[in-house]
PAGUVEX-331516 format. One line per 4 residues: number of its first residue (from 1); their letters; for each residue x, y, z of C-alpha. Coordinates in steps of 0.05 Angstrom, whole numbers, plus 5000, padded with zeros to 4 digits. Layout:
N
NUM = A = X Y Z ~ ... .
//
This chain:
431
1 = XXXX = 5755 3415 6524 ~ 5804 3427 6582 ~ 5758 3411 6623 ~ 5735 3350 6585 .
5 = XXXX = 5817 3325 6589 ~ 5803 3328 6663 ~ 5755 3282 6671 ~ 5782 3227 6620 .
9 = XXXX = 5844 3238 6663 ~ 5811 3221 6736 ~ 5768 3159 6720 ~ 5814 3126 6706 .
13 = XXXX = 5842 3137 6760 ~ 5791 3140 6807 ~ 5762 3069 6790 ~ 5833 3037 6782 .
17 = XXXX = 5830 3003 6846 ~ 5760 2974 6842 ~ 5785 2928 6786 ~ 5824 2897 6850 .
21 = XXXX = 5749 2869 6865 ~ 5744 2832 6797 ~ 5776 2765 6788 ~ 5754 2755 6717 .
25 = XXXX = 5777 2789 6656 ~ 5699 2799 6625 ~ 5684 2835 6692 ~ 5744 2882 6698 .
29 = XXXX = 5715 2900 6622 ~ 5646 2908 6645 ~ 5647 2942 6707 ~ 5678 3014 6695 .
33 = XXXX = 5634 3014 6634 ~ 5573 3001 6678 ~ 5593 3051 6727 ~ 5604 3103 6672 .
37 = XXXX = 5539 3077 6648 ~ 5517 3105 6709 ~ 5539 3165 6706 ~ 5512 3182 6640 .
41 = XXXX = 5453 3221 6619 ~ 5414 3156 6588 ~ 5352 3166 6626 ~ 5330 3101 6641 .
45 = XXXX = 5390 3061 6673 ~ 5365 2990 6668 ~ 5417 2937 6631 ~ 5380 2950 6558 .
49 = XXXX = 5390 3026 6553 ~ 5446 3029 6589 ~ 5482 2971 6547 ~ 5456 3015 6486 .
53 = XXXX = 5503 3075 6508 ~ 5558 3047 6523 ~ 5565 2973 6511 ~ 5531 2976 6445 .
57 = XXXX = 5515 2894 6421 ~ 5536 2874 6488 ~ 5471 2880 6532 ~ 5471 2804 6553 .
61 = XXXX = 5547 2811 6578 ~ 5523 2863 6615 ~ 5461 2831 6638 ~ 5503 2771 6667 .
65 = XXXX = 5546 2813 6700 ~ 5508 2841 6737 ~ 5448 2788 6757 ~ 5495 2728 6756 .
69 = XXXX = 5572 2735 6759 ~ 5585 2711 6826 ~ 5629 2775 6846 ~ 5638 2802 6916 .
73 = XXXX = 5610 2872 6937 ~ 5642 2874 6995 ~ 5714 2892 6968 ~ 5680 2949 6930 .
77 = XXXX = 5641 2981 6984 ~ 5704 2984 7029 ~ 5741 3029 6977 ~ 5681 3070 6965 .
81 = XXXX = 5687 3080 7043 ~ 5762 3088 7032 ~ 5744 3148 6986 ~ 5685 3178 7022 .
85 = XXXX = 5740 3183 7075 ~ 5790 3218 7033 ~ 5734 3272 7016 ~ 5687 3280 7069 .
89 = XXXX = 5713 3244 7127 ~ 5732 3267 7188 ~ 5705 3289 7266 ~ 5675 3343 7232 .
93 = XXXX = 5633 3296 7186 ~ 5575 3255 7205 ~ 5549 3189 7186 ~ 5469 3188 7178 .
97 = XXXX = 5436 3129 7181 ~ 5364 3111 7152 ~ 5321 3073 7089 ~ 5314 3084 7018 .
101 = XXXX = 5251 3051 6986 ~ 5242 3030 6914 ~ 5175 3025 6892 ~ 5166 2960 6858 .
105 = XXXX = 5099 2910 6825 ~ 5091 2847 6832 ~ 5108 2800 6884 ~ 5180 2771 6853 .
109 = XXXX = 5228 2816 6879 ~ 5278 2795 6934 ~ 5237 2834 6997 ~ 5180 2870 6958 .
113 = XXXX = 5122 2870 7005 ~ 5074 2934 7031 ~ 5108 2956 7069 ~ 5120 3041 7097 .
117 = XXXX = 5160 3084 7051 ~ 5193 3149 7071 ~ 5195 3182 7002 ~ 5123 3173 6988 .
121 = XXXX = 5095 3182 7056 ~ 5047 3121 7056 ~ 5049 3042 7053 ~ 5064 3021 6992 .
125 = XXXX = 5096 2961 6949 ~ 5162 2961 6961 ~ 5238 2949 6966 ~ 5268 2979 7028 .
129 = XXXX = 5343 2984 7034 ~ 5377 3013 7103 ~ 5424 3065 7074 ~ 5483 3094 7108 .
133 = XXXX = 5510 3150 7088 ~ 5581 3202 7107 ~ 5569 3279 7097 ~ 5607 3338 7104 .
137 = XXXX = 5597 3413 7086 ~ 5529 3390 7057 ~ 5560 3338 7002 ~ 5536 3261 7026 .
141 = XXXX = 5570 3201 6996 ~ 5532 3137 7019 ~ 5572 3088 7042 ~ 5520 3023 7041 .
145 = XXXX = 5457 3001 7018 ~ 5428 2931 7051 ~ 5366 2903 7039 ~ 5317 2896 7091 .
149 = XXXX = 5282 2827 7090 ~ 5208 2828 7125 ~ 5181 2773 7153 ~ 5134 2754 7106 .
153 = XXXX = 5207 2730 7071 ~ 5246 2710 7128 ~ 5191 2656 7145 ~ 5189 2624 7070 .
157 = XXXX = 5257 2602 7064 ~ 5237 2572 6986 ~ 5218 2634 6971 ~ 5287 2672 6988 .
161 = XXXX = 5326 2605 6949 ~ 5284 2628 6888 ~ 5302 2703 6900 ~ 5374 2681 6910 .
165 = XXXX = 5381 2707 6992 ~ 5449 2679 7019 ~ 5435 2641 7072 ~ 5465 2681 7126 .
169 = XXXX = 5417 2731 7111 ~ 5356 2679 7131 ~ 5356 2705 7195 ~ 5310 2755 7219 .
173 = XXXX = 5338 2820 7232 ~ 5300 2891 7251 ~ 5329 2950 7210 ~ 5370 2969 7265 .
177 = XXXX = 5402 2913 7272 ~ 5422 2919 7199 ~ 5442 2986 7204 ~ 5493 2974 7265 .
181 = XXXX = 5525 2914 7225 ~ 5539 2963 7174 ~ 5564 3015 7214 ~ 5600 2965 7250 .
185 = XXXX = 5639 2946 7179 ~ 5646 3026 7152 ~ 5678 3045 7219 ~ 5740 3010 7206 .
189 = XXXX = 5742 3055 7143 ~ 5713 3129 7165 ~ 5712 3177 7220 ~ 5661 3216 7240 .
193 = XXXX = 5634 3262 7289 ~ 5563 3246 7306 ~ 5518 3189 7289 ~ 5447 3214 7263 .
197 = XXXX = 5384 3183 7252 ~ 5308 3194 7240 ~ 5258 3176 7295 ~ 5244 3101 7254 .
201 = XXXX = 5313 3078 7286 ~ 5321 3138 7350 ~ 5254 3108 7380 ~ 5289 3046 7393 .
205 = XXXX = 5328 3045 7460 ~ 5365 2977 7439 ~ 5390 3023 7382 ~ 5406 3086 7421 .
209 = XXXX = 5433 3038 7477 ~ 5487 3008 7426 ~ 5507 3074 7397 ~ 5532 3090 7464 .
213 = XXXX = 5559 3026 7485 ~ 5599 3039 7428 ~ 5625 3102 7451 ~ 5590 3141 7400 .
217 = XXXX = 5558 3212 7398 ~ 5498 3215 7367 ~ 5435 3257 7352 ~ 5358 3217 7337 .
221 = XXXX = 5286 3229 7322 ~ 5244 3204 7378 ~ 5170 3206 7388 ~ 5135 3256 7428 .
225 = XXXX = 5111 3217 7484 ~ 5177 3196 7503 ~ 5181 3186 7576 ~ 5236 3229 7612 .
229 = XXXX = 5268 3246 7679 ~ 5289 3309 7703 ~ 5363 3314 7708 ~ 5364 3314 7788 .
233 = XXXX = 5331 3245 7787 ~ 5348 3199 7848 ~ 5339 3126 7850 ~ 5308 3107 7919 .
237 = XXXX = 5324 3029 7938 ~ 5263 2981 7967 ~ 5239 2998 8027 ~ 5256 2936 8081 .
241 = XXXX = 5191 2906 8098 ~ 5176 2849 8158 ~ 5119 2826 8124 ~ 5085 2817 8056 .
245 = XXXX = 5119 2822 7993 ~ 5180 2863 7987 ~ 5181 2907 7925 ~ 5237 2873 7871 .
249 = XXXX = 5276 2941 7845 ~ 5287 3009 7868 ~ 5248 3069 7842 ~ 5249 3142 7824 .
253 = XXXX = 5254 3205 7858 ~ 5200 3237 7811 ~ 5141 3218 7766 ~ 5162 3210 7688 .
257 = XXXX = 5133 3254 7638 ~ 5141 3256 7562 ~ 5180 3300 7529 ~ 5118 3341 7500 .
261 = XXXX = 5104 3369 7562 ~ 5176 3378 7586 ~ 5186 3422 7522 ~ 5125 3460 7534 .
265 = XXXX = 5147 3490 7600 ~ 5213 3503 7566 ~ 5241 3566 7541 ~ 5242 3571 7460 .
269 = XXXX = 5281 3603 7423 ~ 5290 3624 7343 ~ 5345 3594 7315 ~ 5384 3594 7245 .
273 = XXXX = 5425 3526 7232 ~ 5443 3538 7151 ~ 5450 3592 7094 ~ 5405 3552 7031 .
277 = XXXX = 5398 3572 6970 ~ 5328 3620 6982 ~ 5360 3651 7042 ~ 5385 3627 7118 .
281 = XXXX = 5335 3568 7143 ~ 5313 3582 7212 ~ 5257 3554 7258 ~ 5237 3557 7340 .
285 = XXXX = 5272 3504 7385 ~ 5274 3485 7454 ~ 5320 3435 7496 ~ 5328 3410 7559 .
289 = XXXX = 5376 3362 7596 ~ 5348 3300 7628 ~ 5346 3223 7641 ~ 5315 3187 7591 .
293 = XXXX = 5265 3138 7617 ~ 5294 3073 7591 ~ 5326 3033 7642 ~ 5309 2970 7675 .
297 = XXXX = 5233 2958 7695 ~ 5219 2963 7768 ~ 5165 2928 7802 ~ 5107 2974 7772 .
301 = XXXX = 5129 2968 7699 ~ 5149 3033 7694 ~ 5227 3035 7662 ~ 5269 3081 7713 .
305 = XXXX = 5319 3133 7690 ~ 5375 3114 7635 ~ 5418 3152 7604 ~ 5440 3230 7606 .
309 = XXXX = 5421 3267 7549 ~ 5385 3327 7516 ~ 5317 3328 7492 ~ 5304 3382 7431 .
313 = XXXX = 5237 3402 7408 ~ 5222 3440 7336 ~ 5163 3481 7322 ~ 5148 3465 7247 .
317 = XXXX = 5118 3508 7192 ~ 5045 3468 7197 ~ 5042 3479 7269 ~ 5065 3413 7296 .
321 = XXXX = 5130 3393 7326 ~ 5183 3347 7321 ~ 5232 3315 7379 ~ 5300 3287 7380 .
325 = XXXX = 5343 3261 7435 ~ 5424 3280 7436 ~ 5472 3246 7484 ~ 5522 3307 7475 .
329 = XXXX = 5546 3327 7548 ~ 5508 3382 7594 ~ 5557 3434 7571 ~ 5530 3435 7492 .
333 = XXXX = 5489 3501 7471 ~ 5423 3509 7437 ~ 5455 3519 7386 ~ 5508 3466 7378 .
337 = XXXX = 5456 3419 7381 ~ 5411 3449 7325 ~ 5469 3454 7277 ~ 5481 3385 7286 .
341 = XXXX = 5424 3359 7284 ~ 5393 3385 7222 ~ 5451 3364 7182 ~ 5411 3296 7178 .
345 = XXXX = 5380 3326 7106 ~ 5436 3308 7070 ~ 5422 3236 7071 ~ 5353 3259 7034 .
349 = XXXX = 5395 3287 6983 ~ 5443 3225 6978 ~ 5384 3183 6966 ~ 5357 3227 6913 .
353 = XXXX = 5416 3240 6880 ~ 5425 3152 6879 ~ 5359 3148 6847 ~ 5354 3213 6796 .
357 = XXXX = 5432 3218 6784 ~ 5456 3147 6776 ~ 5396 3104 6769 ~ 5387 3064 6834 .
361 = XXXX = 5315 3052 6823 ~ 5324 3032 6757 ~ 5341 2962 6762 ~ 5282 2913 6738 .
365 = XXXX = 5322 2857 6757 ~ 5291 2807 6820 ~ 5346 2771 6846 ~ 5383 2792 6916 .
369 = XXXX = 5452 2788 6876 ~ 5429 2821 6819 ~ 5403 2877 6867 ~ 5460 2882 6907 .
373 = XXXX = 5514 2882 6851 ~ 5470 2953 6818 ~ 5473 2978 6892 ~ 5547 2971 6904 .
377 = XXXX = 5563 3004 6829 ~ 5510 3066 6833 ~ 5550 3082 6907 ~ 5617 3077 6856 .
381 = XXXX = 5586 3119 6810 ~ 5556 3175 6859 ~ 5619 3171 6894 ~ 5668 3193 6829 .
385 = XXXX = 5613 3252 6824 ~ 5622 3278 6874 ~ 5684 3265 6875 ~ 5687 3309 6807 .
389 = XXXX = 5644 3362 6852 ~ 5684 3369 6904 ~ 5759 3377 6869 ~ 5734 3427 6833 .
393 = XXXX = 5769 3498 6829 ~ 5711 3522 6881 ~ 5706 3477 6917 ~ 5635 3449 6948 .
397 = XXXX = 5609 3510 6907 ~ 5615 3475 6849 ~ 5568 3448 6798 ~ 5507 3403 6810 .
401 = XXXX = 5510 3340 6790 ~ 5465 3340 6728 ~ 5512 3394 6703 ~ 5575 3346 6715 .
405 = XXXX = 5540 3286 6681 ~ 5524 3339 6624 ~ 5607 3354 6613 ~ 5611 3273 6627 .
409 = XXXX = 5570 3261 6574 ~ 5609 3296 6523 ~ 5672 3251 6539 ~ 5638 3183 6522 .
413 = XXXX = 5663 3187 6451 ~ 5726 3174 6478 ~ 5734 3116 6539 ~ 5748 3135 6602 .
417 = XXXX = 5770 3080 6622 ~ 5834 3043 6651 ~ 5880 3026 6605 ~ 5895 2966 6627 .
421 = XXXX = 5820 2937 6616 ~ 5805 2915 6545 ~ 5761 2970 6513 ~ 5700 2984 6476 .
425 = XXXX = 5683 3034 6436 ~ 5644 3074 6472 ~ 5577 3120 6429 ~ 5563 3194 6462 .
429 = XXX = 5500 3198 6511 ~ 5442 3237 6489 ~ 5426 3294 6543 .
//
């Protein structure tokens, strides 16, 4: 019961300055019993069940709240950033970026189409939503969730009215360019150490190009045929020639190669990046510094040498192997870059933990509001977990988060929440 005091104690709280985001009355009601809808161990967190547990009578309040109430997100997603900061942040945290995909029927939904999908490894009918997400000592707290709009939308502008798209998001944009708009917005929240991504975003040079411009370090998945530079490259300028054409750029020193066969010739070495839970996780790298092969186009076609970085290579368990690119300067170890980069898991947990812990693929709703409004309040909700997690007594050590929903759970006979919002009486969640 001590225990139980402690958590009707923080919620409040904890949420007290997301009712800032509410204008109306109704939705400063709503909202913290949404979010501790959320957090609750009703196992299927659409508006029906969820209004069952804890807004009993009141599911088409809730239902309007969420699909039509005209709120902001905006406002909210800055203070989860604002929190992620307070308990994660810092150079020694990183900020992953990648996609989440909610598996969807039908046709209806703002941006359902077939469409690749990390989690189940195939094409699929789907939702995708570029995530981003702030982790430190292997807790993540993501930070935003946008929804990418494929083309098949973006060029049927009646079909985006009926799904409800604001028109600034008509546009066409590449999930890159989504993703630097929204770390563009976090930053002026969070710090962070390194930038990581999977090879989906690293294989784009546009992407790694603006990372950099940005004055960012940063750690990416490429592809394996990658072309590369040795580190010694040299650009030689046009040779002067009387007659015929003259050639229109310089060129390079040295043939490219990809970064398959660079790594081959490379010494590898076993390294150990983590301690898990079934022992220390370990695996065969190599790296080497080069010049990545994506500057301008000479004459021939062939892009000459770009930036300075490392390439890495992993051996995996099935026999193949994996590449990333690091800008990190010529003075970072083996294992420095290892460390860092593996730490790009913990958005696979974030995203899990979104979807099993607090419901994000839940909704059944179609519109892009609707969608966006659930988004904004299962990133509340995951962030007062772990924010539960990490204040506890030991620390990161602490419980998982089904166990904290469990001790959650038992406090929802008694309303967590602000006392300044008008309350319902709130019924105990079933485990």
């Amino acid at each position: 019961m001590r225990r139980f005091k402690r958590f009707r104690q923080l919620f409040p709280a904890f949420f007290a300055p997301f009712l800032a985001g509410f204008r109306h009355t109704a939705q400063r009601r709503l909202a913290p019993l949404y979010v501790q809808g959320l957090c609750s161990f009703v196992a299927r967190k659409s508006i029906t069940p969820l209004a069952q547990t804890v807004a009993p009578g009141q599911g088409d309040h809730l239902q309007h709240f969420i699909t039509d109430s005209p709120w902001d997100p905006q406002p909210l997603e800055t203070l989860v950033a604002q929190q992620a900061q307070r308990l994660v942040g810092g150079k020694d945290a990183v900020l992953i970026i990648d996609d989440t995909c909610l598996t969807k029927f039908g046709t209806k939904s703002v941006g359902v189409s077939r469409q690749y999908s990390g989690q189940v490894g195939k094409v699929t009918n789907c939702q995708c939503l570029v995530s981003l997400t702030l982790a430190q000592h292997d807790v993540p707290i993501p930070l935003a969730l946008r929804l990418f709009l494929p083309s098949e939308w973006t060029g049927d502008v009646e079909r985006c009215e009926r799904a409800g798209v604001p028109a600034a998001h008509l546009v066409p944009k590449a999930k890159w360019e989504i993703a630097l708009e929204e770390l563009d917005r976090v930053r002026r929240s969070v710090t962070f150490g390194v930038v990581l991504a999977d090879a989906a975003y690293g294989n784009n040079a546009e992407f790694r190009k603006a990372l950099s411009k940005r004055g960012l370090f940063w750690s990416v998945g490429i592809v394996r045929n990658q072309k590369v530079y040795s580190e010694d490259v040299r650009l030689i300028p046009p040779p002067r020639i009387v007659r015929g054409r003259r050639p229109k750029g310089p060129s390079a020193s040295e043939e490219r190669q990809t970064v398959e066969a660079l790594l081959q010739a490379a010494p590898w070495h076993e390294i150990t990046w983590r301690h898990g839970t079934k022992g220390p996780m370990r695996g065969r790298f190599a790296a080497v510094f080069v010049r990545i092969a994506d500057g301008a186009a000479n004459g021939a076609g062939a892009h000459l040498p770009g930036e300075e970085l490392w390439v890495i290579g992993e051996e995996r368990n099935n026999g193949g192997c994996k590449y990333y690119a690091c800008n990190f300067g010529p003075a970072a170890t083996l294992n420095d870059l290892v460390a860092v980069t593996k730490r790009r898991w913990a958005c696979e947990h974030g995203h899990r933990e979104l979807k099993q812990e607090v419901g994000l693929s839940h909704f059944e709703g179609r519109s892009w509001r609707g969608l966006h409004h659930h988004a904004v309040l299962c990133l509340v909700a995951l962030a007062f977990l772990q924010a539960i997690r990490l204040e506890q007594p030991d620390g990161v050590q602490g419980e998982t988060l089904p166990a904290i929903r469990a001790e959650l759970a038992g406090t929802l006979s008694q309303p967590l929440l602000c006392p300044r919002c008008r309350l319902l009486t709130v019924q105990p969640a079933g485990p």
